[in-house]
Z-matrix of the N, CA and C atoms (Angstrom, degrees):
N
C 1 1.437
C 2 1.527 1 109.17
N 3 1.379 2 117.78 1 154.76
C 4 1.407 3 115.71 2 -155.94
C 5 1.304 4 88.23 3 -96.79
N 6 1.742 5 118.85 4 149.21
C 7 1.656 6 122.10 5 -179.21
C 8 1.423 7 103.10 6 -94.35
N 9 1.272 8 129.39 7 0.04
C 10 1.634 9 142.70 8 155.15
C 11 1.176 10 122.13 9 -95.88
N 12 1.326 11 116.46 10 144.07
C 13 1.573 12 120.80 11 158.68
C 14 1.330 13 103.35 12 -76.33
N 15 1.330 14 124.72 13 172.61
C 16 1.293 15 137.55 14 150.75
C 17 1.234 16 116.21 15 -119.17
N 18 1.501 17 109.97 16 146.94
C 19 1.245 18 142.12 17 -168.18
C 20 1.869 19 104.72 18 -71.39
N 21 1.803 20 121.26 19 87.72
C 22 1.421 21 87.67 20 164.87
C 23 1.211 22 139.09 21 -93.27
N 24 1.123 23 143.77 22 177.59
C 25 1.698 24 159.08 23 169.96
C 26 1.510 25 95.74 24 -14.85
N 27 1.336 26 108.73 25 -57.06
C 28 1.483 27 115.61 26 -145.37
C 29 2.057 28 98.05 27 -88.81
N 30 1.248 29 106.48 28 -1.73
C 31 1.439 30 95.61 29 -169.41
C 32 1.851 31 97.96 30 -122.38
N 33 1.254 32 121.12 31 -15.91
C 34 1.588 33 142.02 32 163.03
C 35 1.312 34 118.64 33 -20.54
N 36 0.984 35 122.82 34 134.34
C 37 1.452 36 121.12 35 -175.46
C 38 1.945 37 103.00 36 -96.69
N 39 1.052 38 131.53 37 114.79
C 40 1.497 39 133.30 38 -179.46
C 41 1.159 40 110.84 39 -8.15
N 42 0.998 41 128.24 40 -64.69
C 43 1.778 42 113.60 41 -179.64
C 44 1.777 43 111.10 42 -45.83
N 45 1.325 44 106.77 43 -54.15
C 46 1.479 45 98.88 44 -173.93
C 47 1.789 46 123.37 45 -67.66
N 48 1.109 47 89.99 46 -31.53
C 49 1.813 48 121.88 47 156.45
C 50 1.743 49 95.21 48 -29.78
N 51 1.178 50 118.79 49 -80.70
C 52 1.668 51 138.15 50 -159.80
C 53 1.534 52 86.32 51 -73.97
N 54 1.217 53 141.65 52 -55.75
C 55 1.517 54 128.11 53 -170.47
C 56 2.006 55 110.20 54 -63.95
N 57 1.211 56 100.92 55 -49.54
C 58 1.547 57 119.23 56 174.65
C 59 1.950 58 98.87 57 -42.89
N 60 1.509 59 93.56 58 -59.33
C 61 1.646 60 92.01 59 -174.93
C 62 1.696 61 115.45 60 -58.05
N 63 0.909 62 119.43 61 -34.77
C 64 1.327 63 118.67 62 -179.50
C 65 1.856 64 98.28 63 -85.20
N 66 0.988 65 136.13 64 -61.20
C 67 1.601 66 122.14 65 177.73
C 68 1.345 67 90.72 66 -39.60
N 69 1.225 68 134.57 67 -67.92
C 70 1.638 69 118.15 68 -165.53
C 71 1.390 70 113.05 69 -78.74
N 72 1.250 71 125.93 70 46.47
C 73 1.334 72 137.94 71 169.44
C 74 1.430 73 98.50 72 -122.95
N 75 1.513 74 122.54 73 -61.05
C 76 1.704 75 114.26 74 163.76
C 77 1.234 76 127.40 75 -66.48
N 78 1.141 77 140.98 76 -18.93
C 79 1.165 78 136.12 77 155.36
C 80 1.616 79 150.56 78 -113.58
N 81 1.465 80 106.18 79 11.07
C 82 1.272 81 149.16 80 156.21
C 83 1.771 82 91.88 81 95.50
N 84 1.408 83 126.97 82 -11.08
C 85 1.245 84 132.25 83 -176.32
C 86 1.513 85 111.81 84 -132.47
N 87 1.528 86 108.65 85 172.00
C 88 1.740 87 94.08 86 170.61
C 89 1.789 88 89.03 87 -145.92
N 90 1.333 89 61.97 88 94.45
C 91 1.903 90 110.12 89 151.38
C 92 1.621 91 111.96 90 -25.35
N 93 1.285 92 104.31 91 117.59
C 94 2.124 93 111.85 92 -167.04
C 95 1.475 94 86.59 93 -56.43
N 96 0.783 95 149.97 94 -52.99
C 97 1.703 96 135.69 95 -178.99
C 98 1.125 97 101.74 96 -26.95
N 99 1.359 98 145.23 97 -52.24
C 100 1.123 99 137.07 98 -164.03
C 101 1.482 100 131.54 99 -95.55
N 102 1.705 101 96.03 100 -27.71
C 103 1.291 102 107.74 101 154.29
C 104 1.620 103 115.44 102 -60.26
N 105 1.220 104 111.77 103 -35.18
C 106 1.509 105 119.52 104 -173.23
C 107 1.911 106 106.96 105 -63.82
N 108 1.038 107 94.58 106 -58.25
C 109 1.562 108 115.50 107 168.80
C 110 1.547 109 117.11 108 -41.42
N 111 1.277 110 126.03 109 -42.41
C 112 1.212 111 142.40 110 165.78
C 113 1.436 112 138.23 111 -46.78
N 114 1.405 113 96.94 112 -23.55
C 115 1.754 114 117.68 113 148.48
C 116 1.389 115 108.59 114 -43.81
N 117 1.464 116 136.88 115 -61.97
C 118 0.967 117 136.33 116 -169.53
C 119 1.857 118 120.91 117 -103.87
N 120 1.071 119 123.22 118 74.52
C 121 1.616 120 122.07 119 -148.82
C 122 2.090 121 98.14 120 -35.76
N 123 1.563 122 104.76 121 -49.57
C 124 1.519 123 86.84 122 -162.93
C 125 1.695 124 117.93 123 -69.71
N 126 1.469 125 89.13 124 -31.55
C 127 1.856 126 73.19 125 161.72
C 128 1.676 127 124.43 126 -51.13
N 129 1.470 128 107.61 127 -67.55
C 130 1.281 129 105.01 128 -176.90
C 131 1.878 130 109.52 129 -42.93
N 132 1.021 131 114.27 130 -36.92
C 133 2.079 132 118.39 131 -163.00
C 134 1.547 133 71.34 132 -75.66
N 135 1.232 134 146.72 133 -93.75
C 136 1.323 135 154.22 134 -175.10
C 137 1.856 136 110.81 135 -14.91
N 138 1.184 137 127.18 136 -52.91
C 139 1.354 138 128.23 137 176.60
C 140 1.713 139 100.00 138 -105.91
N 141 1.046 140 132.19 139 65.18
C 142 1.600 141 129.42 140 164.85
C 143 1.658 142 88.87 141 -150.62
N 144 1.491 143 115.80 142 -31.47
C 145 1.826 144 121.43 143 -176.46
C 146 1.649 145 101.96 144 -73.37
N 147 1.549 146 97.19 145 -40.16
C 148 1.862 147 104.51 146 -172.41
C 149 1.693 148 105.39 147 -67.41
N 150 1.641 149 113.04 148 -33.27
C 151 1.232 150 87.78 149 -171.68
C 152 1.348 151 112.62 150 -100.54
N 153 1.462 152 113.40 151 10.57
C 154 1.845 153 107.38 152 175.25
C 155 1.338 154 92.32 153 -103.47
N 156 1.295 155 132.44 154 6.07
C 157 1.904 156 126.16 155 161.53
C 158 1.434 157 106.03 156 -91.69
N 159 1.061 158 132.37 157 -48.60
C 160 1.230 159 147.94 158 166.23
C 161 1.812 160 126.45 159 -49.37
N 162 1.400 161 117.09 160 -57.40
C 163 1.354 162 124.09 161 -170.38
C 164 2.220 163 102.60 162 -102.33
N 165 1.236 164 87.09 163 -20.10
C 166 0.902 165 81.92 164 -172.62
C 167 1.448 166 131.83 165 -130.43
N 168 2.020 167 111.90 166 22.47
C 169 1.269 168 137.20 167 162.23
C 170 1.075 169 94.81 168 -112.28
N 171 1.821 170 108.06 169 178.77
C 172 1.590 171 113.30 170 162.99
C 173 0.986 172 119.01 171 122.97
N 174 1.280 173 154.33 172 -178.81
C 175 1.621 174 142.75 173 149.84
C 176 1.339 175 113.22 174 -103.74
N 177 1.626 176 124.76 175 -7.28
C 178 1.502 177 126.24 176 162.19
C 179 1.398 178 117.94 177 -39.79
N 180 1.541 179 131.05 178 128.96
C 181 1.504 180 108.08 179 155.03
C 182 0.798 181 135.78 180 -65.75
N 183 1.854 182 129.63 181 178.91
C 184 1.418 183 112.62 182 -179.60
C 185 1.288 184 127.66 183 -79.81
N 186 1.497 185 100.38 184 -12.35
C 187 1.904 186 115.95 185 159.21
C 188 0.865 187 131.70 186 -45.81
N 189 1.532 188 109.91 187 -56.28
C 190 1.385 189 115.27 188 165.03
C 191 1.067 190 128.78 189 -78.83
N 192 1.693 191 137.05 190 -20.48
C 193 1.103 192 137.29 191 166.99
C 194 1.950 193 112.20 192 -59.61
N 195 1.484 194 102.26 193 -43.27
C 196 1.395 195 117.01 194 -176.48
C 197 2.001 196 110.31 195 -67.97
N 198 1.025 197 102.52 196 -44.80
C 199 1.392 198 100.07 197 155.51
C 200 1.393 199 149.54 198 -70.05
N 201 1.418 200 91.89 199 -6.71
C 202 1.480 201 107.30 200 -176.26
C 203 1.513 202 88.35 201 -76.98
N 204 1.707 203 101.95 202 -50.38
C 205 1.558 204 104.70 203 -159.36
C 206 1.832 205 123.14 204 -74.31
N 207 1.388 206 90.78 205 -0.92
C 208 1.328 207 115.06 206 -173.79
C 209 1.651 208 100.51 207 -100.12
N 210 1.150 209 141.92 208 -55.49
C 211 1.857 210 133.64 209 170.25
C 212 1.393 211 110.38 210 -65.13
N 213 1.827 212 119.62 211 -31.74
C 214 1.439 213 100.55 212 177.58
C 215 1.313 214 121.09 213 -83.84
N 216 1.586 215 106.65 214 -5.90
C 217 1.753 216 105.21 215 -176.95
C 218 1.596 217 88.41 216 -93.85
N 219 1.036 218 142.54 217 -19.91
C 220 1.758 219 143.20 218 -160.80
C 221 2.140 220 90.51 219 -90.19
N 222 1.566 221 107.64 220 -50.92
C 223 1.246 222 104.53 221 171.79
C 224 1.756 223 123.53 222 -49.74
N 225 1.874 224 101.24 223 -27.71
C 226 1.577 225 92.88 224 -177.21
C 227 1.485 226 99.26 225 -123.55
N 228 1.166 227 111.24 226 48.28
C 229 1.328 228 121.80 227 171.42
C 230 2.063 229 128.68 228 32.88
N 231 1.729 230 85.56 229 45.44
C 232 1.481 231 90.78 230 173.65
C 233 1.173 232 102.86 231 -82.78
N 234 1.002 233 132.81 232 140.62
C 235 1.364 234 151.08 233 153.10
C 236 1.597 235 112.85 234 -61.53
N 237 1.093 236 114.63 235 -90.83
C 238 1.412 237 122.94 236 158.22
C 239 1.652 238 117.85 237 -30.05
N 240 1.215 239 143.62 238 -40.09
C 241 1.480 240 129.95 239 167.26
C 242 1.555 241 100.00 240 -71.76
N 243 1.117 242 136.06 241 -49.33
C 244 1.437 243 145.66 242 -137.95
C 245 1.906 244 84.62 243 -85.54
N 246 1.235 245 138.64 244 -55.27
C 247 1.490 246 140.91 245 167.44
C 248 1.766 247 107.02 246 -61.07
N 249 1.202 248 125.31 247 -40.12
C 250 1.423 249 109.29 248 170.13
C 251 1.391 250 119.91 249 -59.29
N 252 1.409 251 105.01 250 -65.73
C 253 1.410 252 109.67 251 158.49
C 254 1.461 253 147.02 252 -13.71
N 255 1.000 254 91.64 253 -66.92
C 256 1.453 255 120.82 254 163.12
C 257 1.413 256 138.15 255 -50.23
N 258 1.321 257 99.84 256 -43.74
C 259 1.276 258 129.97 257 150.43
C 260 1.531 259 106.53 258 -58.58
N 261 1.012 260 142.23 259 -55.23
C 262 1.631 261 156.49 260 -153.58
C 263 1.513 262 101.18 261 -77.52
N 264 1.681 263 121.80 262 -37.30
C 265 0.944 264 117.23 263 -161.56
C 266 1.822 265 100.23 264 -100.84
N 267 1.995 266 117.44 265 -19.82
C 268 1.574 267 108.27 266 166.40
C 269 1.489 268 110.56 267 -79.54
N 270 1.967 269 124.85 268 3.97
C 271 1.560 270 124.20 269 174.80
C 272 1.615 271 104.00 270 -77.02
N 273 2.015 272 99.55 271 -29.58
C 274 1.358 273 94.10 272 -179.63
C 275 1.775 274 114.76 273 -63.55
N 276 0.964 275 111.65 274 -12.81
C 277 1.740 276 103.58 275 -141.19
C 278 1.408 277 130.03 276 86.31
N 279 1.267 278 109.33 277 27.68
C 280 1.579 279 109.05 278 163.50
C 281 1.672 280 106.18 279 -92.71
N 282 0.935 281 124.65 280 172.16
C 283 1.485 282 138.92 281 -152.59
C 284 1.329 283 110.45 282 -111.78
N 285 0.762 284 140.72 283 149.94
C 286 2.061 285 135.97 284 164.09
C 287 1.024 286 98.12 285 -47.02
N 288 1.579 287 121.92 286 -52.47
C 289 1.525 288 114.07 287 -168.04
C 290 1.218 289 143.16 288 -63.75
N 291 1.548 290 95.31 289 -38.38
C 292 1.525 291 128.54 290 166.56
C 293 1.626 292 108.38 291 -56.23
N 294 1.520 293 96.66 292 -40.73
C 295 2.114 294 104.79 293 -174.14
C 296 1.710 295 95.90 294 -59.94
N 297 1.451 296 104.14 295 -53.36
C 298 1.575 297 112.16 296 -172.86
C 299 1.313 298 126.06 297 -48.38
N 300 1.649 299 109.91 298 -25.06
C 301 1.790 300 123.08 299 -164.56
C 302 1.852 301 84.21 300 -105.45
N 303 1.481 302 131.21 301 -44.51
C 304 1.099 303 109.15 302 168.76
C 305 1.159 304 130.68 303 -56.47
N 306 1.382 305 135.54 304 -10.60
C 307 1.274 306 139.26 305 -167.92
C 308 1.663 307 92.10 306 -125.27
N 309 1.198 308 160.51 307 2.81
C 310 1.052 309 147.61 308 155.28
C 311 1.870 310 113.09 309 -113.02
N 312 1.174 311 116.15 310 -3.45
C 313 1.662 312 134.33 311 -175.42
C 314 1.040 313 118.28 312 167.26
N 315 1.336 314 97.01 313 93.30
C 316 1.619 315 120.29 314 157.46
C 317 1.322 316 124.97 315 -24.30
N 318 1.526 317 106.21 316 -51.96
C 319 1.370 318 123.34 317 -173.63
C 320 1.101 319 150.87 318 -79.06
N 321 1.864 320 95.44 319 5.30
C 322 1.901 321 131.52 320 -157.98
C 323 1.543 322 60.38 321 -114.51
N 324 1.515 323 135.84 322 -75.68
C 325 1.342 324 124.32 323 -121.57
C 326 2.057 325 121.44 324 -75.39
N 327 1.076 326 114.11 325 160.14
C 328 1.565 327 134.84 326 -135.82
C 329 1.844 328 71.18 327 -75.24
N 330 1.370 329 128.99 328 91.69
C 331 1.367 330 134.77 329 141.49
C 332 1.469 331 104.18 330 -154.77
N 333 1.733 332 78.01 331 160.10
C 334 1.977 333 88.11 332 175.47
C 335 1.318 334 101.30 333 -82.67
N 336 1.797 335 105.24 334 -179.17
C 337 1.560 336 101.27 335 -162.34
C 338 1.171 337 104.20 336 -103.69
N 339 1.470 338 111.92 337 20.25
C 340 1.710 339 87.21 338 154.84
C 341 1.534 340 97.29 339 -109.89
N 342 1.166 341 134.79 340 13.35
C 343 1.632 342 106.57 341 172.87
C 344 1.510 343 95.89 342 -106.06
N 345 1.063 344 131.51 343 -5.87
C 346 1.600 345 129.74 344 146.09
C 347 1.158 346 106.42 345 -66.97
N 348 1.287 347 140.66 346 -56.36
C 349 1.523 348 119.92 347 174.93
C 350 1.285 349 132.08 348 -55.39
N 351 1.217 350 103.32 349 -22.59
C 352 1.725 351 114.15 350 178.24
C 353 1.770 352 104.77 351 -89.14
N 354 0.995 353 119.52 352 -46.05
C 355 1.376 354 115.77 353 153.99
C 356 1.647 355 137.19 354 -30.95
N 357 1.910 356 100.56 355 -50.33
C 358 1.412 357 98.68 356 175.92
C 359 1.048 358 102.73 357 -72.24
N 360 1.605 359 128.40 358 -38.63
C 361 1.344 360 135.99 359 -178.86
C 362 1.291 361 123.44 360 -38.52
N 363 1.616 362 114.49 361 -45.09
C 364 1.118 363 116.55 362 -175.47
C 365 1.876 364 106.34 363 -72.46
N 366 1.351 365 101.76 364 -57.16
C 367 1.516 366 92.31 365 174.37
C 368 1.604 367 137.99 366 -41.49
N 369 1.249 368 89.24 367 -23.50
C 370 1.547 369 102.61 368 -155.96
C 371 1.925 370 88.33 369 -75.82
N 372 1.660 371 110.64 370 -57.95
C 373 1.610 372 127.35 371 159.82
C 374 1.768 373 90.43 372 -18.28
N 375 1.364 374 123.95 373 -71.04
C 376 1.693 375 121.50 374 -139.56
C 377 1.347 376 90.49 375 -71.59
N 378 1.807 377 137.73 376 -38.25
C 379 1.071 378 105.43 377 -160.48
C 380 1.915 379 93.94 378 -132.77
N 381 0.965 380 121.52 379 32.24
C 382 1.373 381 118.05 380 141.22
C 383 1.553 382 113.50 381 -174.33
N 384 1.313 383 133.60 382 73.85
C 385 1.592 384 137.97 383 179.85
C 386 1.283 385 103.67 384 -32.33
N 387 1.217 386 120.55 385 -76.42
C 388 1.302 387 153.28 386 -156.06
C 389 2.049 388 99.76 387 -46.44
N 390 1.156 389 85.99 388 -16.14
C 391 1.819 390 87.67 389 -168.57
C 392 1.613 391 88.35 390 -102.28
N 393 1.087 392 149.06 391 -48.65
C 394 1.536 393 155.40 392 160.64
C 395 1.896 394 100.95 393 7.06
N 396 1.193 395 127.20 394 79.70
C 397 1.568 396 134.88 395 173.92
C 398 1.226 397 97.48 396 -46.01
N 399 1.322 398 112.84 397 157.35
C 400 1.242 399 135.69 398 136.25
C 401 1.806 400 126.86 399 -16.80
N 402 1.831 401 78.53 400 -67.51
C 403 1.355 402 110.33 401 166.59
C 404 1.694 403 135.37 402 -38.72
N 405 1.495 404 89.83 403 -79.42
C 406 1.506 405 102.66 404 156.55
C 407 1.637 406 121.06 405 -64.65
N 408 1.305 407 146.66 406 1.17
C 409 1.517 408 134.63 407 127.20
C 410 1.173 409 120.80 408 -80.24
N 411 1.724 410 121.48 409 6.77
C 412 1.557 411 102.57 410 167.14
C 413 1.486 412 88.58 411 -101.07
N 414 1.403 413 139.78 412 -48.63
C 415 1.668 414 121.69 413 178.21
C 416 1.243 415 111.75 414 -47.41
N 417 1.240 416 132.90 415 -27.87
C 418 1.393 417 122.65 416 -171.70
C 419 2.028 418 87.10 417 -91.96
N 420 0.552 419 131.79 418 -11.24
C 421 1.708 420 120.81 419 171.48
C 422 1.965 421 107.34 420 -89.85
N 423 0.912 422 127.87 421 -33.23
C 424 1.744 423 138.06 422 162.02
C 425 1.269 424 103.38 423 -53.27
N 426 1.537 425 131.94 424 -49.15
C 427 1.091 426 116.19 425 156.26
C 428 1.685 427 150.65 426 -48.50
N 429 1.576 428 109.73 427 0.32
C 430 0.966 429 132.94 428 154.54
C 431 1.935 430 91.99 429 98.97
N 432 0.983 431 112.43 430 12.11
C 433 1.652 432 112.30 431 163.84
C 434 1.247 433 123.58 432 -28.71
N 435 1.259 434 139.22 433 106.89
C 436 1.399 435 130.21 434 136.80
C 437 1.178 436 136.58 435 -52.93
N 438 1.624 437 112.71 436 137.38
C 439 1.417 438 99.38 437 -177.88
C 440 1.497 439 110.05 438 -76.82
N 441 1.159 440 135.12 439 25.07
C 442 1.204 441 125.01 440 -173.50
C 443 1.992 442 82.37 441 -121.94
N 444 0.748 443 141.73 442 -28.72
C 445 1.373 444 162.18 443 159.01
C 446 1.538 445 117.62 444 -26.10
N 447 1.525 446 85.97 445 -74.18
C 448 1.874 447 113.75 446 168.22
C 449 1.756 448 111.84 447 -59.81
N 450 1.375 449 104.21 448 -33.10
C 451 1.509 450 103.98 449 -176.89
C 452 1.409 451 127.45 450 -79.61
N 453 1.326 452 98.35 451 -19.54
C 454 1.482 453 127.13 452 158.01
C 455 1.298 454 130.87 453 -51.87
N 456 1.490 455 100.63 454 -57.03
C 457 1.161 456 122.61 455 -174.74
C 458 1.557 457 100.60 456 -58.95
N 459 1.916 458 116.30 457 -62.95
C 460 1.683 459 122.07 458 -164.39
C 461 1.664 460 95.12 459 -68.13
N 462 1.780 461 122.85 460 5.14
C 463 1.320 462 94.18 461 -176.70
C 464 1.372 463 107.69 462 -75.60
N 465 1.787 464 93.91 463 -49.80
C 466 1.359 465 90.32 464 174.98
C 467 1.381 466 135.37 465 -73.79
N 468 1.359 467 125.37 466 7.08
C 469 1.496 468 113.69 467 142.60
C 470 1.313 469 125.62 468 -63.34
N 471 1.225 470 118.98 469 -33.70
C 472 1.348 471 134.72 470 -162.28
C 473 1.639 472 96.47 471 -79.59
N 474 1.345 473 123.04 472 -37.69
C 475 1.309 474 118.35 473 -175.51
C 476 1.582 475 107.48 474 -72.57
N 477 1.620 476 113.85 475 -45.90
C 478 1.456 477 105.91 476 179.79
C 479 1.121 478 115.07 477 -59.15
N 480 1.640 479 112.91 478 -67.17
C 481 1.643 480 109.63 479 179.35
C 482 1.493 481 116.77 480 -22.87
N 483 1.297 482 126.08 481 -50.62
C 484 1.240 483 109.50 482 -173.95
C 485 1.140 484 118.95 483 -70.41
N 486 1.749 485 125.42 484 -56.36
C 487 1.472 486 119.51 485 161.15
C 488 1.151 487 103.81 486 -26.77
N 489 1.882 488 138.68 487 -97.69
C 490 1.165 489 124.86 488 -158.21
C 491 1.685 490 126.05 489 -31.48
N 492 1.074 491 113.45 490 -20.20
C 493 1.461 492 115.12 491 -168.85
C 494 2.258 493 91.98 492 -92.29
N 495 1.127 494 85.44 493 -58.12
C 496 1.865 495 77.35 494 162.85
C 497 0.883 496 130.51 495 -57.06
N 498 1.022 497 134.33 496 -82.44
C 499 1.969 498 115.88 497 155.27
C 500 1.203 499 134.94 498 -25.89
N 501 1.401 500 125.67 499 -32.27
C 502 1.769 501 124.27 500 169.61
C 503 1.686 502 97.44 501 -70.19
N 504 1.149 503 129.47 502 -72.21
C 505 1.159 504 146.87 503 144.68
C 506 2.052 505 108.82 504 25.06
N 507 1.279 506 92.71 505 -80.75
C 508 1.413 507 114.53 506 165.50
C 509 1.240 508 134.73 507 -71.13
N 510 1.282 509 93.37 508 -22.30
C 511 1.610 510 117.28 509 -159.34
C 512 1.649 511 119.00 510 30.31
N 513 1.323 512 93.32 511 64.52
C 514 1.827 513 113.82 512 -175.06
C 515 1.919 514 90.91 513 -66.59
N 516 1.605 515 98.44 514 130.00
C 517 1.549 516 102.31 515 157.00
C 518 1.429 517 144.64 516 -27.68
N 519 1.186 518 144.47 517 136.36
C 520 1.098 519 114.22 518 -174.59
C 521 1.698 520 96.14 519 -98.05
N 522 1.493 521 110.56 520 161.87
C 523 1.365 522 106.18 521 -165.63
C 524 1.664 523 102.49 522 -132.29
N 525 1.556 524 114.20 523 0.53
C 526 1.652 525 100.92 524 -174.73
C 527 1.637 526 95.11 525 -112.86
């Protein structure tokens, strides 16, 4: 059970009203994360800007962006990112099967090897930076990485990790 209420549509104060309308313009719903978020307007205006700069600029695809956000929330055991996600990535046209080989081998699944490298990369960032070689950022640079590329990639770790830790946190419903 969620240790928050959420904020709905109908009880919103106008600003969140106009943010709500546009989350439910990208995702045909607005997602208890955001209702949750809505307690505090600048967080929510603050994380609704991060994730249409983030998920939805960039030269990453949405495959790989959606998978990133899908192994690092599965790595920190959100429930709720890892089912949004997931969802995000069968809207793309990925397959059960394809979901199954991404989540059991990276390395079978339908990407080139640098958006698999930027992928492990990113995970590897969510659950130990500090271990990140030398080494392993010059293979992940042979892969023809951009640094504008790579920055992409830790955004969107950086964006899930935190959701996941807000939502476990709260333990906001899952709603997809």
């Amino acid at each position: 059970m969620a240790r928050i209420t959420t904020i709905e549509t109908g009880t919103a104060e106008s600003e969140v009203k106009e943010i709500f309308a546009e989350v439910e313009g990208a995702f045909g719903m607005v997602p208890n994360l955001f209702k949750t978020y809505a307690h505090h307007l600048p967080l929510l205006r603050a994380n609704w800007s991060k994730v249409k700069a983030v998920m939805a600029e960039g030269s990453l695809s949405q495959k790989t962006k959606q998978t990133i956000a899908v192994l690092v929330s599965r790595d920190n055991s959100c429930a709720y990112c890892v089912a949004a996600h997931t969802g995000a990535l069968r809207s793309l046209g990925v397959s059960e099967s394809e979901i199954k080989t991404i989540e059991e081998d990276l390395e079978k699944a339908d990407f080139s090897g640098k958006e698999q490298a930027l992928i492990a990369f990113a995970r590897k960032a969510n659950f130990s930076p500090l271990r990140i070689s030398d080494e392993e950022f010059a293979a992940l640079r042979r892969t023809g990485a951009t640094d504008a590329e790579i920055i992409e990639a830790l955004g969107v770790m950086e964006l899930f990790t935190s959701f996941n830790k807000f939502l476990d946190s709260l333990q906001v419903e899952i709603d997809f």
